[in-house]
Structure formats: structure tokens, C-alpha cells
KEGUMI-963040 format. One line per 3 residues: number of its first residue (from 0); their letters; for each residue y, x, z of C-alpha. Coordinates in Angstrom, 3 decimals. Example, Ala and Ser with C-alpha at 12.3 -4.5 7.8 and 13.67 -1.06 7.14 Angstrom:
2
0	as	-4.500:12.300:7.800; -1.060:13.670:7.140;
This chain:
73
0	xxx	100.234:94.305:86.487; 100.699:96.255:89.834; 97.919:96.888:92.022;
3	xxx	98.648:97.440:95.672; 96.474:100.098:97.531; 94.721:99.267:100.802;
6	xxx	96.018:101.099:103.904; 96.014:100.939:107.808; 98.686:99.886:110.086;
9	xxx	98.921:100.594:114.023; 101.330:97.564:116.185; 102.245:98.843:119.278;
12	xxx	104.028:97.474:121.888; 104.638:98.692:125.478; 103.219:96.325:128.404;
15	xxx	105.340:93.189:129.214; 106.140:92.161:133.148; 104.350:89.405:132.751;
18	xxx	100.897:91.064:131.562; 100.660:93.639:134.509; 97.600:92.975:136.377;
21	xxx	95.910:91.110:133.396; 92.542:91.949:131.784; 93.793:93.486:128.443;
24	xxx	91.310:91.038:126.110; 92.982:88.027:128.647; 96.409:89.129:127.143;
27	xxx	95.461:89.490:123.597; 93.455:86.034:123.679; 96.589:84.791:124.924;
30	xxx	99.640:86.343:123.790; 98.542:86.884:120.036; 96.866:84.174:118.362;
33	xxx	96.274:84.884:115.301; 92.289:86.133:115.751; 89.711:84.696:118.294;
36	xxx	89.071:86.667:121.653; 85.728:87.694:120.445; 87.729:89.385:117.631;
39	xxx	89.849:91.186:119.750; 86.754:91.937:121.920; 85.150:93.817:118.932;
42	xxx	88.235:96.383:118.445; 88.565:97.232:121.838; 84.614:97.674:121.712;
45	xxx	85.725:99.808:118.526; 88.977:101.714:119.597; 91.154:100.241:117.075;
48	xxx	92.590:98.534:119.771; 93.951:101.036:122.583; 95.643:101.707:125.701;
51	xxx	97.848:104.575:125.831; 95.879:105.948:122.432; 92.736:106.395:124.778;
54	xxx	89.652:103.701:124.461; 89.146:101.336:127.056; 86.452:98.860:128.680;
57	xxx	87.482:95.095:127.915; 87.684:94.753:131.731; 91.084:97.109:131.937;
60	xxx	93.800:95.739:133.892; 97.277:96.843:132.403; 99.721:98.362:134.653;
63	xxx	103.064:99.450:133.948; 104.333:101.093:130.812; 100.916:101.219:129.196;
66	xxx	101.147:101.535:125.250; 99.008:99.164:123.703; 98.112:99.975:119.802;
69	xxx	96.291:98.236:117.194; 95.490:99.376:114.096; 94.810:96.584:110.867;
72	x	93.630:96.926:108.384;
């Protein structure tokens, strides 16, 4: 029997066309399903989910080449 360790993971992805302008938590409600927007709302809150590795207000617009990361868990 093999037993598989817990560890973090950071997604990242560079910001598309389409999201410049956009509230960042409008985007993630959006463009990535898989959790609610109150979810997302809570790791930006955190800072497990970041804009150019700095923490941000759930009210940031994206502009241009912003780095987005998330980090799972």
C-alpha cells in the first residue's frame, strides 16, 4: 500500500486579451469553474491567489501581461 504525501501546487497563467480591464474575481468566476466566486474571493482575501506574486484587493482590474498564480492545495 502506497501512501501519497500532501503538497502545494501554484497554476499560473499570464493575462488573456480578453480579460484586460476585468475585475480579477469577475475572471476567475467566469473563466474557471470549478469553485464558486465566493471561493475564489477567499484566496485572493488570502494571497494564495495573486497578481504578479504580490496580493491584491478583489476589485483589481488586470492589465496587460499580469501573472496570475494560484496555489492548491
Amino acid at each position: 500500500l502506497r501512501k501519497v504525501y500532501p503538497y502545494y501546487f501554484t497554476f499560473t497563467t499570464f493575462t488573456k486579451g480578453r480579460w484586460v480591464g476585468e475585475k480579477i474575481l469577475e475572471v476567475f468566476a467566469r473563466e474557471f469553474r470549478a469553485h464558486p466566486a465566493e471561493e475564489y474571493e477567499r484566496c485572493i482575501r488570502a494571497g494564495t491567489l495573486t497578481v504578479n506574486y504580490q496580493k491584491v484587493d478583489v476589485d483589481y482590474r488586470l492589465r496587460h501581461n499580469d501573472l496570475l498564480a494560484n496555489v492548491v492545495h
